[in-house]
Structures are given as structure tokens and as C-alpha cells.
C-alpha positions in Angstrom: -68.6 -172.1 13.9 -67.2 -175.6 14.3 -63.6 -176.1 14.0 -62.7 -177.6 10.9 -61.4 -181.2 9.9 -57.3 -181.3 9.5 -56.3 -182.4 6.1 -54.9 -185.1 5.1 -52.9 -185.8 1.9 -52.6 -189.4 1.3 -50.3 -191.0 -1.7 -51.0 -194.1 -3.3 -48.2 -195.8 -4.9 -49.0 -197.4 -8.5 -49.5 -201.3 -6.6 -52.6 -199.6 -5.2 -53.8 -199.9 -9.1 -51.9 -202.9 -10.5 -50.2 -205.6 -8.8 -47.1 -207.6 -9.6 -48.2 -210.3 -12.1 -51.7 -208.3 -12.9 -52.4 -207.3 -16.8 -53.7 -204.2 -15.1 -57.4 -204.7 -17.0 -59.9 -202.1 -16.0 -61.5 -205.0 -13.7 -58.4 -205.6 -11.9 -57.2 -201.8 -11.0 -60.8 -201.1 -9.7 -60.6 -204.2 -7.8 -57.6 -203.6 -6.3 -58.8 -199.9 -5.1 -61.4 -201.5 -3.1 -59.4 -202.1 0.0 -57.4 -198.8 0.5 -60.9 -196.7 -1.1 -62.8 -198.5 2.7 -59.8 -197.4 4.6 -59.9 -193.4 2.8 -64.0 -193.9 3.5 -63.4 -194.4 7.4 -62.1 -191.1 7.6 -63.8 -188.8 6.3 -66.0 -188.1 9.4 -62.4 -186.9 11.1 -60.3 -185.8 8.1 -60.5 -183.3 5.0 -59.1 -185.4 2.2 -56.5 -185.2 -0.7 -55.1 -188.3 -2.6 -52.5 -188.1 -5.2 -51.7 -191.2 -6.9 -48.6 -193.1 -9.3 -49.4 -193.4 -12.6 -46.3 -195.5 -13.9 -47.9 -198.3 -15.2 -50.6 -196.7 -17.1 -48.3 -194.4 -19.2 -46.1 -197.4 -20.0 -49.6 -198.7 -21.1 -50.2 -195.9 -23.2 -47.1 -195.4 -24.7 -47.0 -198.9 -25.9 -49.9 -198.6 -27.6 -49.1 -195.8 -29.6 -46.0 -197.1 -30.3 -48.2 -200.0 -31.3 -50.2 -198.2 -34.2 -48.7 -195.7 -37.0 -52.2 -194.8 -37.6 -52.8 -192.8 -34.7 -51.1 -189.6 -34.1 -48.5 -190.0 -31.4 -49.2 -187.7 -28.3 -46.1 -186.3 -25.9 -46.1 -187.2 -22.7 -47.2 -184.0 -21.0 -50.6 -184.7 -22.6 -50.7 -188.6 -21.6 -49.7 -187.6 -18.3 -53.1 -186.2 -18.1 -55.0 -188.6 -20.0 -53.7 -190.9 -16.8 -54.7 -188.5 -14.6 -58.7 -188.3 -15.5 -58.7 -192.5 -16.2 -56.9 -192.8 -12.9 -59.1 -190.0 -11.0 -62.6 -191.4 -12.5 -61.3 -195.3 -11.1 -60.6 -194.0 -7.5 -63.6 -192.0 -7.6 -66.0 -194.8 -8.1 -64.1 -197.1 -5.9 -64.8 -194.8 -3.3 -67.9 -193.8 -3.7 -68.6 -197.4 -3.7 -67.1 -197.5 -0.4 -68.7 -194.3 1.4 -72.2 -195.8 0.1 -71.3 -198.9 2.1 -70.7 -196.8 4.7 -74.5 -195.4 4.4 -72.8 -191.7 2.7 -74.2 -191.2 -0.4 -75.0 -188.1 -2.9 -73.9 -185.6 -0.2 -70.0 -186.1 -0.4 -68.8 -184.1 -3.0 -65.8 -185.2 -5.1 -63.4 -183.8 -7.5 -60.5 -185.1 -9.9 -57.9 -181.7 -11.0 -55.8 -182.1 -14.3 -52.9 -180.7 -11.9 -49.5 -178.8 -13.3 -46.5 -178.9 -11.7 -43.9 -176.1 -12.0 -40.2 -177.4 -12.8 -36.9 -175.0 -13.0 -35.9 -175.1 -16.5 -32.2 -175.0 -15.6 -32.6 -178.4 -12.9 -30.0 -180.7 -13.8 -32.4 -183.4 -14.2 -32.6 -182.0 -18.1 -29.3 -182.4 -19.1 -29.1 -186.2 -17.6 -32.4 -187.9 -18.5 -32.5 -191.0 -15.8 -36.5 -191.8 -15.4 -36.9 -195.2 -17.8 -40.5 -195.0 -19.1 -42.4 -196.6 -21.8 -41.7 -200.5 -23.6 -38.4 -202.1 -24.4 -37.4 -202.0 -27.5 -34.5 -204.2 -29.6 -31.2 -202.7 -30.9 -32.3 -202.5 -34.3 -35.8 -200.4 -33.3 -33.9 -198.1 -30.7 -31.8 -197.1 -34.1 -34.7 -196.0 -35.6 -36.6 -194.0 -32.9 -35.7 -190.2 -31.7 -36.2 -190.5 -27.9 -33.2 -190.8 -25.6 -32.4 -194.1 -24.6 -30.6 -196.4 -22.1 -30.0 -199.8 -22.3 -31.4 -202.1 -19.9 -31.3 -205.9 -19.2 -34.8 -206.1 -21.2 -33.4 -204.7 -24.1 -33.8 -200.7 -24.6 -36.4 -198.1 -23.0 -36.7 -194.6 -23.2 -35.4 -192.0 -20.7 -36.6 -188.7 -20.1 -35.7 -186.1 -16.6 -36.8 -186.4 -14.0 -36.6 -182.6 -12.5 -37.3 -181.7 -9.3 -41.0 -180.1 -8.3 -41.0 -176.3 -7.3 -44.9 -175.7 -6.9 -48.1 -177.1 -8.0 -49.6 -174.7 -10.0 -53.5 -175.1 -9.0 -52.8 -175.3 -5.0 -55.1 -172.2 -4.3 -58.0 -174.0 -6.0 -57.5 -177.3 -4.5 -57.3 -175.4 -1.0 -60.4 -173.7 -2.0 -61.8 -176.8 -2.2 -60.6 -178.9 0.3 -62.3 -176.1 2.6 -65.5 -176.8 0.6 -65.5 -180.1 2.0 -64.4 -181.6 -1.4 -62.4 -184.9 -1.5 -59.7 -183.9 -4.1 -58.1 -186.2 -6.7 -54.8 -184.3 -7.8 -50.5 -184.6 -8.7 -51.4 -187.7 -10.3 -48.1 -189.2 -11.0 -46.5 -186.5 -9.6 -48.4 -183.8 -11.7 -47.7 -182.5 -15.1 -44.5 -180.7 -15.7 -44.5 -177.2 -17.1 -41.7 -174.4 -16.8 -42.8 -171.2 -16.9 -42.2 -168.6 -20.0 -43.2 -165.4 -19.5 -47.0 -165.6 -17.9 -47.3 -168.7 -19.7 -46.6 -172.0 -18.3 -45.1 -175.0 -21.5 -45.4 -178.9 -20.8 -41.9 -180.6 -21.1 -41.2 -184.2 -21.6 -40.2 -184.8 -18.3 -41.9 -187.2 -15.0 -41.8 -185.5 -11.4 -41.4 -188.1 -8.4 -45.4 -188.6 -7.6 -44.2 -188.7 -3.7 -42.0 -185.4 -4.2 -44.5 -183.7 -5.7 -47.2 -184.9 -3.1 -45.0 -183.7 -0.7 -44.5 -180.4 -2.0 -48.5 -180.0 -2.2 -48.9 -180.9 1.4 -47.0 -178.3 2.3 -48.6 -175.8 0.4 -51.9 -176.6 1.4 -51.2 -176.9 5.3 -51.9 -180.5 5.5 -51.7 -182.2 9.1 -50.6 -185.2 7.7 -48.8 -187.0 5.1 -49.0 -190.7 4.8 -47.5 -192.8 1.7 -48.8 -195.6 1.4 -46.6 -198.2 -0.8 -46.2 -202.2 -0.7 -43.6 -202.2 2.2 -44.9 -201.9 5.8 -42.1 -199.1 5.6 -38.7 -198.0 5.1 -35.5 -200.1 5.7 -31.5 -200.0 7.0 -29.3 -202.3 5.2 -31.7 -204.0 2.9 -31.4 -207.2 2.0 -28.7 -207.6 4.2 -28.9 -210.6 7.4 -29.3 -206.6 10.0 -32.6 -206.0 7.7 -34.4 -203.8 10.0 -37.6 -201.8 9.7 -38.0 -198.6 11.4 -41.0 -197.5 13.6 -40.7 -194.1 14.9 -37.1 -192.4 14.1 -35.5 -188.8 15.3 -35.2 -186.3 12.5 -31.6 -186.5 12.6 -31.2 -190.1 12.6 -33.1 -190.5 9.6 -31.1 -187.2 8.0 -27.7 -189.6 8.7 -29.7 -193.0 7.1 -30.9 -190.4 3.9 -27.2 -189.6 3.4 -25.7 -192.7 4.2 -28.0 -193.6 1.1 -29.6 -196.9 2.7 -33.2 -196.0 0.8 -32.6 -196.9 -3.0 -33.1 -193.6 -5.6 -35.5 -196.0 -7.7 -38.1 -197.1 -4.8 -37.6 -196.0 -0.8 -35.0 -193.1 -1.7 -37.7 -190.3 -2.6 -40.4 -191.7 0.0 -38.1 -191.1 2.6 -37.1 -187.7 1.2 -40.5 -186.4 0.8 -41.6 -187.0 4.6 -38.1 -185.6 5.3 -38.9 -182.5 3.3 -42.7 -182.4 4.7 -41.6 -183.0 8.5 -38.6 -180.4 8.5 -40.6 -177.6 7.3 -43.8 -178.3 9.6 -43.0 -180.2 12.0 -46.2 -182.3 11.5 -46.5 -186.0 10.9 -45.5 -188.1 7.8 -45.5 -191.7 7.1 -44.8 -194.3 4.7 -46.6 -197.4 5.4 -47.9 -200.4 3.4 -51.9 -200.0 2.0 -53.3 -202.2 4.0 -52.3 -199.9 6.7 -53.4 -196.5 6.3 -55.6 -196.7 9.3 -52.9 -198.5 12.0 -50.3 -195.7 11.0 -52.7 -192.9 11.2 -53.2 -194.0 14.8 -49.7 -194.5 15.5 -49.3 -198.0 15.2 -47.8 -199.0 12.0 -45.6 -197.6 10.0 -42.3 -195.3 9.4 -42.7 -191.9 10.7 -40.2 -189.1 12.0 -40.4 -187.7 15.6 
């Protein structure tokens, strides 16, 4: 029996969908897969594949619209967490199936797009300090009226919910099941939906995982051989914005322990990128990476790039 194909988990950030200035039409997001979907297509010969994806923009979307219409019965956000998941999962698998047909691989590359759950501990301090903005802004006198939790920001006032910390992704058997069928696996969209469990039940909360956390977390439970983020920086930064701006290459685990703590990677952007290759790389010892999308190929082959040694 051949030996099979390592795994790879690759993370999209939410620019590989929308882009800074982009309406983020239905046109646009599938145009804007095109060029990561080729890259994901050249390796399938040499790689069993799982993408997770962001998923920011699209729930804003959706939330604004219902916000939009009385008419319509307002859904939580567990349940337009996985609306996002299916529109997002369908886009990137047409995109690429577009691109493995370029590639002359048609009918017989089997794809699949999992509704995924995410298990959250009920007691994480996330819950009693909602920080994760979400959703439209809003003026003083509509904030009054609404029932969310709320912060004020320099657009006026948006909606906060926790942001809790991923324990396990609930369907990781099945998605290694079908990895090892040769499936290419859609999943942890957004960083999964967040359930806690009660009793042998699992109940959604109105919460929003870190997608690259929770992508991390499934890599590990699935064995994967490598880990690449793939964002809209060619990778992570000491002292940004500052005139010593420097991006790193390859770095020692405990010199990018002592940059994580001396808290040069923002919470809101680089912060959990870095801290989910961190996690991923001190319990296996395999490779992760953040690089930009345009690069997924270069780092995989060592030459672009932030990854720990």
C-alpha cells in the first residue's frame, strides 16, 4: 500500500473573500478566490487537504440586514455562523473546482463543506467580558433601544459578544475520516460554531472563536503536517510601525515565545496568528506559517513566510 499524502490545514483570512474597498458582491468574493483556489489546486497531487476560512465580513453582512427588516425574524448568531459557513464553503468549492479542472482534474476529486461545532468552556472568562465587535454601527439614540451588549467605537456604536477560547472541534473524527478518503474538507469556518456542552447535549452561545485558534486547534487533532495562515501580510512583525519595522523569516521557538509576551503582535490582527502556530508548533513540533495569499506555495517550500524552527 502507498504511503499516504501528509495533510495540510490551510487558513484563509476573510481578504481572501473581500478586499479593502470591495462591496463584497457574490462576483467579487468568487473572483478574489481565484488566485489562492490555483495555488490549493497545485497541491493536491502531494498534500491531503483541509481549509478553514474567516467569515467576518459576511456575518456583519448578515446581521445588517436583519437589522435592516422587522419583517423577518431575527436569527442568533450561532445559526448565521453557519449560514456563513455553507455560502462561504459552496464559493471556495467552485472556485476550486474551477481551478483543478484547469489543471485537467475533474469529477474524480471529491469535495466536502462540514457545518463544524466548536466546543467552548462555559466558565472562559471571555463570557463575562464580551470584547469581539461584530455586526453594523449604530447611533446613540438606536444603541438605547437594542438589547445586545455594546461598546462605543469611533463609528458610532457596535455590538460585542465573547470571544472564548476553542477546546475541541466537535466533528474532528469525521473530518479525519475523510481527509483519509481523499476528501478535500471545507470546515471551522470562522472559527467554527460555539457550543458548550450540557449534559450529552451540546447548546450554541452567542459567542465568535478566533478562526486561526480554532484552525489551530483542529490541526492538531487531526495530525496535520502543516499549518499555513495565509493573511494580507507577507508575515508577522517586531515593532510595527515603528522606523526598526522588521519582518521575520525563520525564528527559534523561544524567541518568538519572548516577542508573544513582549506583546509586539496586536490582539485584533497578528496577536492570535502568531499564537496559533505557537500552540501548533509546541505540541508537534511540525511546521506552521503565516504568510500572505499570494504565497502559499513559496512558504510551503520554505521560501516565504513566518515560520518557527
Amino acid at each position: 500500500m502507498p504511503a499516504k499524502k501528509p495533510i495540510i490545514l490551510i487558513a484563509l483570512g476573510g481578504n481572501a473573500l473581500i478586499q479593502k474597498g470591495q462591496k463584497g458582491t457574490a462576483e467579487e468574493q468568487i473572483e478574489n478566490l481565484s488566485f489562492p483556489m490555483r495555488q490549493i489546486a497545485e497541491l493536491v497531487d502531494n498534500y491531503r487537504i483541509v481549509i478553514t476560512h474567516g467569515n467576518g465580513p459576511q456575518v456583519g453582512n448578515l446581521l445588517l440586514q436583519q437589522e435592516s427588516c422587522a419583517q423577518v425574524p431575527k436569527m442568533p448568531l450561532e445559526i448565521i455562523g453557519a449560514m456563513t459557513q455553507g455560502q462561504i464553503g459552496y464559493m471556495i468549492e467552485s472556485s476550486l473546482d474551477t481551478a483543478l479542472m484547469e489543471r485537467g482534474i475533474e469529477s474524480e476529486q471529491p469535495f466536502c463543506t462540514l457545518i463544524t461545532y466548536v466546543v467552548v468552556d462555559e466558565q472562559d472568562p471571555g463570557f463575562q467580558n464580551p470584547s469581539k465587535p461584530i455586526g453594523p454601527f449604530f447611533t446613540e439614540e438606536q444603541a438605547a433601544k437594542l438589547p445586545y451588549n455594546l461598546v462605543k467605537t469611533d463609528k458610532g456604536y457596535r455590538r460585542v459578544v465573547a470571544s472564548p477560547k476553542p477546546v475541541t472541534i466537535v466533528e474532528h473524527r469525521e473530518i479525519k475520516k475523510l481527509i483519509d478518503m481523499d476528501f478535500i474538507l471545507i470546515c471551522a469556518g470562522g472559527g467554527g460554531i460555539p457550543v458548550v456542552r450540557k449534559g450529552r447535549r451540546f447548546s450554541g452561545v452567542e459567542a465568535v472563536i478566533d478562526k486561526d485558534l480554532a484552525s489551530s486547534v483542529l490541526a492538531r487533532e487531526i495530525k496535520a503536517d502543516l499549518f499555513v495562515i495565509a493573511t494580507d501580510t507577507e508575515g508577522a512583525g517586531i515593532h510595527w510601525g515603528k522606523p526598526e519595522q522588521t519582518f521575520l523569516r525563520k525564528v527559534p521557538l523561544a524567541e518568538m515565545e519572548n516577542y508573544f509576551r513582549e506583546k509586539h503582535f496586536p490582539s485584533g490582527s497578528m496577536g492570535p496568528k502568531v499564537q496559533a502556530i505557537l500552540e501548533f508548533f509546541q505540541t508537534t513540533r511540525k511546521r506552521g506559517i503565516i504568510c500572505h495569499l499570494k504565497d502559499i506555495q513559496k512558504a510551503i517550500a520554505g521560501e516565504a513566510g513566518t515560520e518557527i524552527i
